[in-house]
N, C-alpha and C positions, 0 to 999 in steps of 0.2 A: 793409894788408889781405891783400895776394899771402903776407904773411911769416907773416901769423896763419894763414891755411889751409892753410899748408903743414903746418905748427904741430899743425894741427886734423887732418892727413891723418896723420901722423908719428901722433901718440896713439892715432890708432886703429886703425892698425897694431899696432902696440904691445902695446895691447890685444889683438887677436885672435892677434898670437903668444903672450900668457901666455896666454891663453884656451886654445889649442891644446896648447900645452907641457904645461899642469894637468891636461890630462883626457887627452891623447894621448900622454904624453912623446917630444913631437917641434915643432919650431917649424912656423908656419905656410908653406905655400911661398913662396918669394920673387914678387913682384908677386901676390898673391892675398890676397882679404879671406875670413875665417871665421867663423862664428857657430854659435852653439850656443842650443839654447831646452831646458831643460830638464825645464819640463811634457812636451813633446811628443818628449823624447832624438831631439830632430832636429839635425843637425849639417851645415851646409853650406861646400863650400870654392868660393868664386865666382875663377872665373881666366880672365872674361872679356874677351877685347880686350885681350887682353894681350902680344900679340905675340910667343908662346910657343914658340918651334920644336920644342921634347921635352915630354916628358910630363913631369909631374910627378911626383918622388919621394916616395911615400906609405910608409914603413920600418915603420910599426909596424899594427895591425889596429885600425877604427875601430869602438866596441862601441853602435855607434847609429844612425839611418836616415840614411846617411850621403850627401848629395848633392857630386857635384862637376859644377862649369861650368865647359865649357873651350871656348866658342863666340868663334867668331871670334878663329882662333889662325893657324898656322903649322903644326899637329902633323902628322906624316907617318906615327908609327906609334905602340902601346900601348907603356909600360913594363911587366912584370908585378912586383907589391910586394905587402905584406901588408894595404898599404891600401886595393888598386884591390880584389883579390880580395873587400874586404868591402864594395864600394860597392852600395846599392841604386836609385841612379838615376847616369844620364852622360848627360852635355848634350856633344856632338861636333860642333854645326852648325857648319858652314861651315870646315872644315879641310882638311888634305891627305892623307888616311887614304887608305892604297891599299890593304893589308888588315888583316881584324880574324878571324883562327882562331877557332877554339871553346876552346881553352884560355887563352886570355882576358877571354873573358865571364866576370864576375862570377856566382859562380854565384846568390846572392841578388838578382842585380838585379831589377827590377819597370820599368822605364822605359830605353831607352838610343836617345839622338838621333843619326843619323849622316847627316843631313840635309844636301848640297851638299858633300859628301867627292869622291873619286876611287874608289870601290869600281867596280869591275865584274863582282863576285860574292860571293856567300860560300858558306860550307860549308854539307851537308848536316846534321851536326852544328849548325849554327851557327838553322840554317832547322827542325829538326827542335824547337831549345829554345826558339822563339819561335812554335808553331805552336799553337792555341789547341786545348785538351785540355777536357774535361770533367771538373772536380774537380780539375784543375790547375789552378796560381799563374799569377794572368793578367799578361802582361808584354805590354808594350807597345812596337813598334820603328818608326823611323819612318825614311824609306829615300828619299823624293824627292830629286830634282836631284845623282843620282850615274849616270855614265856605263855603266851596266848593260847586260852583253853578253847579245847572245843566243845564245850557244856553247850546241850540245845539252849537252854535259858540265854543265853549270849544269841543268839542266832542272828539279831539283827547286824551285831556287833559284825559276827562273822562274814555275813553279805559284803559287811560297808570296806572289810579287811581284803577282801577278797577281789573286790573294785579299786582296792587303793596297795593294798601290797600283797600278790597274787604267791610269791614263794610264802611270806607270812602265814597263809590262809595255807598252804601246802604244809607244812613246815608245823603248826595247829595239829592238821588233821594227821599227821605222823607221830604227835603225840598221845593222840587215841587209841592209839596199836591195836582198832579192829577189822582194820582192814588194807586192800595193799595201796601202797601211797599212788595218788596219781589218778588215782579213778574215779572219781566223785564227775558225775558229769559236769559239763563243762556251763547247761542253763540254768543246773539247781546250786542247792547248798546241802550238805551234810553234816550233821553233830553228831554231839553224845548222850544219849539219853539217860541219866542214871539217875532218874524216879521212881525204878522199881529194880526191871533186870534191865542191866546195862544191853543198851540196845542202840543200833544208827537210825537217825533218821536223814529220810532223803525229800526233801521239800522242794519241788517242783512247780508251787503250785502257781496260778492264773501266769503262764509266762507263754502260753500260743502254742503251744507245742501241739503237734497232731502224731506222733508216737509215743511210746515209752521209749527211752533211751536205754544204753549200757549201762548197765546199773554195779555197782562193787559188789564183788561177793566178800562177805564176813569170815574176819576169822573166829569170830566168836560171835554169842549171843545173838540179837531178832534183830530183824532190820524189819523198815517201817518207811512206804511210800506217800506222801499227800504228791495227789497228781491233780486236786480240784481245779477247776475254772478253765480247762482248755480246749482243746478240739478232737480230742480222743473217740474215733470211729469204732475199733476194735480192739481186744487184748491180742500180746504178744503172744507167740510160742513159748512155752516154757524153758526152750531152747537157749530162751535169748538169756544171757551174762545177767546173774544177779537176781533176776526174776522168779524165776524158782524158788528161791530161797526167801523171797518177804513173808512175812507172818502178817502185817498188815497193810490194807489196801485203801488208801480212797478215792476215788475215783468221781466223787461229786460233781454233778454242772458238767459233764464232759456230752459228747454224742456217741454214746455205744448206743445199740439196736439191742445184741445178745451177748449174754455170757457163756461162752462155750470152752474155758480153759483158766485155772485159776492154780496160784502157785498149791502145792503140795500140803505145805505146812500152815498155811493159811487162819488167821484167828479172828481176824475185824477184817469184814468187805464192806465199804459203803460206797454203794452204785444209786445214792438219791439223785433224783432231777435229772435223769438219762431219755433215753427213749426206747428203752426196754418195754418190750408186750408178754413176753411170755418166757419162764426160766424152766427150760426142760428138763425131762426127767434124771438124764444122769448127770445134770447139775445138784436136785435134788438130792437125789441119793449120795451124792460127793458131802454135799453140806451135814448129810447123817451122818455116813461115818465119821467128818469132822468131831461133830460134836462128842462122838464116844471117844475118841481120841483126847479132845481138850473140851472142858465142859464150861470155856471160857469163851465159845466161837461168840461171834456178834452178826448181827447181820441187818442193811438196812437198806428199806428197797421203795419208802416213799417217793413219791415225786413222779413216778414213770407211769404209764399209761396200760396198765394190766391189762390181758385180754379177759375178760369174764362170760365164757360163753361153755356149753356143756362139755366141750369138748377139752377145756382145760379144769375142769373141775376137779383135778387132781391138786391143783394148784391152790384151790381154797383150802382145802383137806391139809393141806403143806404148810400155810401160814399161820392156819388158826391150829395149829397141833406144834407149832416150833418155838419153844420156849427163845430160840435165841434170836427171835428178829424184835428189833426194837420198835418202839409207837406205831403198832399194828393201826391204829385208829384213824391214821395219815395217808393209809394205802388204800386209794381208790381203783376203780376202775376207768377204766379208758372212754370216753364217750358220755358214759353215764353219768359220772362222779359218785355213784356212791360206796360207800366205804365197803371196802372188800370182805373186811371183818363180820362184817354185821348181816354178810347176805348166807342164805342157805341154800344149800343142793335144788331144792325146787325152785329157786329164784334162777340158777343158771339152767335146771334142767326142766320144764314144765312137763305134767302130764302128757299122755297121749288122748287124752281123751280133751284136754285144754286145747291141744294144739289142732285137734279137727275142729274143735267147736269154735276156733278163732278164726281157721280157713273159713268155714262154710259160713261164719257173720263177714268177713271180710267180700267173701265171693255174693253175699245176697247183698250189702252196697254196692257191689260194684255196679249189679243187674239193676238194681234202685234206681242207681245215678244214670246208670244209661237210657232205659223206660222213662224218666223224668226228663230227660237230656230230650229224646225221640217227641213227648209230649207234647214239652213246650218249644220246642224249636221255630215252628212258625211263628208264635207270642211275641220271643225273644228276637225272633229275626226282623218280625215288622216292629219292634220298638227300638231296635236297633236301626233299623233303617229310615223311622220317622225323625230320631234325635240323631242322625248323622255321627253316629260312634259305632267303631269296630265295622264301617265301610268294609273293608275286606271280606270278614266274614258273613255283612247284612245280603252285600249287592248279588244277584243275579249277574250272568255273563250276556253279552247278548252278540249275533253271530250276526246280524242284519244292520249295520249300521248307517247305512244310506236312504233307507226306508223316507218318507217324505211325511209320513206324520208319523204319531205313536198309538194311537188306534181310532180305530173303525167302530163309530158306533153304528148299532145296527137295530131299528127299533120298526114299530108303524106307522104308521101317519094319525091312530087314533092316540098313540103315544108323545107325542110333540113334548105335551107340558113337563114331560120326563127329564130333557132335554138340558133345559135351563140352570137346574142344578150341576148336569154334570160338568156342564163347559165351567159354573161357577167354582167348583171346587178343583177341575184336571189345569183348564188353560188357564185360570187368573187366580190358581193357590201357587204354593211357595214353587214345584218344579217345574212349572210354567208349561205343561204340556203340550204337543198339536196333535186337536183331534178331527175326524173328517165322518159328517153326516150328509146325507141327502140334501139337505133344506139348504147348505150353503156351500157345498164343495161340488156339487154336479152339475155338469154343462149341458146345457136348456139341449132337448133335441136326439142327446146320445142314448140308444137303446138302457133301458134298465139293468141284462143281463149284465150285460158290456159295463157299465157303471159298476156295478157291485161287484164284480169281477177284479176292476181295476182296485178301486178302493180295498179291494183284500190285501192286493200283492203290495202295496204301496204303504199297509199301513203293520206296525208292529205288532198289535195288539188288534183283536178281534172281539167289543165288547158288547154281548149278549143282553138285549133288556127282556128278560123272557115275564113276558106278562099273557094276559089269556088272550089278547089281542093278537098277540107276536104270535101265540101256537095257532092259531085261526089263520092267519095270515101266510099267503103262496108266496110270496116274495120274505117275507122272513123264514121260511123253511129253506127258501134259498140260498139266504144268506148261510144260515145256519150250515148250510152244506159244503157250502164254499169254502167257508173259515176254518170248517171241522177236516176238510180234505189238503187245507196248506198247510194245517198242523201236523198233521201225518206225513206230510214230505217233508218238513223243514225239521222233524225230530224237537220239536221244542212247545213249550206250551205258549201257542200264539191265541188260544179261546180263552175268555174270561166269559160267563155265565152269569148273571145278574137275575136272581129269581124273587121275585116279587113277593107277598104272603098269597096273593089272590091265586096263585097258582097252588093248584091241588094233587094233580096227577098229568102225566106227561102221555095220554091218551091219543090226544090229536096229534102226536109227531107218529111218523113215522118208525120201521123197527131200527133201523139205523141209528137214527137220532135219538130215539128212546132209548136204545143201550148205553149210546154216549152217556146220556142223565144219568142213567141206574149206575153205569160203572166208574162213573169219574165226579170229582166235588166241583163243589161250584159255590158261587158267593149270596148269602140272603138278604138281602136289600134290606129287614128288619133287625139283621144284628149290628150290636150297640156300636161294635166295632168296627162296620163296614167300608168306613171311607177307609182308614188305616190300612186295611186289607186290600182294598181295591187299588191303592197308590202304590202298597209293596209290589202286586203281581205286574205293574206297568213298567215300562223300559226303566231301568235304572241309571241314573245318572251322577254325577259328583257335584257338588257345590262347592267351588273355589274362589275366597273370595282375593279379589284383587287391590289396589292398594288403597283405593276410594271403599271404606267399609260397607258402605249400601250398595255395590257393588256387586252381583253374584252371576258367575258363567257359568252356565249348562254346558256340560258335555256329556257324551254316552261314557258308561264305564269301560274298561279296555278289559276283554272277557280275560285277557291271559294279563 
């Protein structure tokens, strides 16, 4: 029977080397069995328990889904062939694998077991092609019961372990014996630092976090937080697990305001790119005695928005005398930008004798601008009111808007030729004015009083042609009195005054009327600017134009 199954083992052997040889041209490897299914071009080479110490020789490229088993071997490392290159799955459990590069891996694999090997890391390469992608070829790596160090240099390694076998990564970190198992929070990652004095680092960093977490406390040696890129408003209590105890700190890219509480032992802070304005004084003094403690403190506080004002002027004194803050030349101030370094006490602190002599220039503009303001204000108000810009501020209010014209000239009969112009420029210039004189608005017949009377109340404006005719003149004193007595009830300036050059002296009026002149201004018929003037002081109205562009409707302004 012994003789027959040997028999029975020999043929099929046998078989699977012609098997192999036909479709591979290459014999099957020595102690391993092969098959092929041809529906499914699946091709497997089983080299299990086989007490294998080298890899197997694969020489030629296998053009199908090609598995090899090589569990429960001896192997200690890969061969590279044209065969492995093309395998799509490897079974590695239980060998003596100490490493496996990235130039290695099968670049088609889909599955590779390296299950109770001797690995104690791999490559980030290695971690980088096993790392599950979206729309990426999903490959499967299966990594338990291999002596996995927790050196930070792995770190990546350590994430990707952590994400795919979480006792592993547990299990790692109990090899480190610096701390108690189980506590590594549960957003970061933790190693082992041992580039100088063995120390934990705890990486936390750009993961959204808006606290510090529970942190391990050590049983030995420094421990070490990167906490950059998150949402960090304020530091914890010293209270808090772990915290206490870090020697280093970084805190970059987060949003603190202050620092008002930093672990004990403390050696490197870096609080760049925060929004810190001011580090008070028993922070300072903390940073002192640090330093006489360890003359190794670091400190780095670019990025943040300094207050630089007299009143922190302790704070210059602080940076430019601290030997341990790093690239001083980086630390601006807030607002200004200029470098904090390079400013001196009387840059934050000015004279007193500067700071009246900058009041009293500040206070004689202001009186400049206002006297210049007061000035030109008529100027600016009738050019603003002839180019219809800043309306609100140009227009006049007006309280009579029913009135039936917009004024009342008021002249002599030796005056006529006067006339011509003004109806030329009031009723047929751009605001189209109505005005009401003797010659063409009074009804044949009606007393004179009663005429001028009327025409007062009726008309908005009241406009004076005061020539030597009009002060000779009993009916233009009339006038004059009329207008001068609505103005006085109405509260508003309804006289406009028109004085000729030929007028010299206000003699022939009365003392009433002559005070009017001496006390109040009035308009010169010789200055250069006088229609401007004379259009501003008339009812103010809006120009709006409608959808036909030649188009333009007069209305009164709306006082309120």
């Amino acid at each position: 029977m012994e003789f027959q199954h040997n028999m029975s083992l020999q043929a099929i052997m046998a078989r699977s080397a012609q098997l192999l040889h036909n479709n591979l041209n290459a014999q099957c490897p020595d102690g391993c069995s092969c098959c092929f299914n041809r529906s499914t071009d699946y091709f497997a080479i089983n080299c299990t328990h086989s007490d294998m110490q080298f890899y197997p020789d694969l020489p030629h490229s296998i053009p199908y889904n090609a598995t090899l088993h090589l569990d429960k071997n001896r192997i200690a490392s890969i061969k590279p062939s044209l065969g492995h290159a093309s395998l799509r799955k490897l079974y590695l459990f239980e060998n003596q694998i100490v490493d496996f590069p990235f130039h290695l891996i099968p670049k088609n694999i889909t599955h590779l077991d390296l299950r109770k090997n001797k690995l104690e890391t791999l490559d980030d390469q290695v971690v980088d092609f096993f790392r599950d992608r979206e729309g990426s070829t999903k490959r499967k790596i299966e990594l338990s019961g291999n002596p996995w160090t927790c050196d930070c240099r792995a770190k990546s390694f350590l994430s990707f372990l952590r994400q795919k076998e979480p006792l592993e990564y547990i299990a790692a970190l109990d090899r480190c014996n610096i701390f108690p198992s189980g506590t590594c929070p549960e957003e970061c990652i933790c190693c082992l630092d041992n580039s100088t004095v063995p120390s934990m680092i705890i990486d936390c960093k750009s993961k959204g976090l808006k606290a510090i977490p529970l942190l391990p406390t050590l049983i030995s040696g420094e421990s070490t937080l990167h906490f950059e890129g998150n949402f960090l408003e304020s530091l914890p209590s010293n209270s808090l697990p772990g915290y206490a105890k870090l020697a280093h700190l970084y805190l970059a890219n987060n949003r603190l305001t202050e620092i008002d509480q930093l672990p004990e032992n403390i050696i490197t802070l870096d609080i760049r790119n925060n929004s810190i304005s001011v580090l008070n004084k028993q922070m300072r003094d903390f940073f002192d005695k640090r330093l006489a403690a360890n003359s190794q403190l670091k400190l780095q506080l670019s990025g943040n928005p300094w207050t630089c004002t007299c009143e922190e002027k302790d704070f210059l004194f602080f940076v430019r005398s601290s030997k341990y803050i790093e690239n001083l030349n980086d630390i601006y101030c807030g607002g200004t930008g200029k470098v904090l370094n390079l400013m001196d006490e009387s840059d934050l602190c000015p004279s007193g004798l500067v700071h009246y002599v900058t009041v009293a220039i500040s206070f004689m503009i202001i009186i400049s601008t206002i006297n210049l303001i007061v000035y030109f204000k008529q100027p600016l108000l009738i050019w603003f009111y002839e180019h219809n810009v800043c309306m609100s501020l140009a227009a006049q209010r007006e309280f009579e808007k029913q009135k039936k014209f917009d004024a009342f000239l008021s002249f002599t009969h030796k005056d006529e030729e006067l006339i011509e112009e003004f109806v030329e420029r009031l009723e047929n210039g751009a605001y189209k004015f109505r005005l009401c004189f003797y010659l063409r608005d009074w009804l044949v017949g009606v007393p004179i009083p009663e005429c001028i009377s009327q025409s007062v109340k009726d008309s908005k404006r009241v406009i004076i042609l005061m020539t030597n005719h009009f002060l000779k003149s009993t009916w233009g004193r009339l006038e004059f009195r009329l207008a001068l007595h609505a103005t006085s009830q109405d509260r508003c300036k309804r006289l406009i005054v028109v004085l000729y050059p030929e007028v010299e002296n206000f003699d022939d009026l009365d003392s009433e009327l002559r005070s009017y002149m001496v006390l109040n201004t009035y308009l010169k018929r010789d200055d250069p600017n006088f229609w401007n003037k004379l259009v501003y002081s008339m009812p103010h109205v809006n120009v709006q134009q409608e959808p036909a562009p030649e188009a333009i409707e007069l209305s009164v302004i709306n006082p309120f």
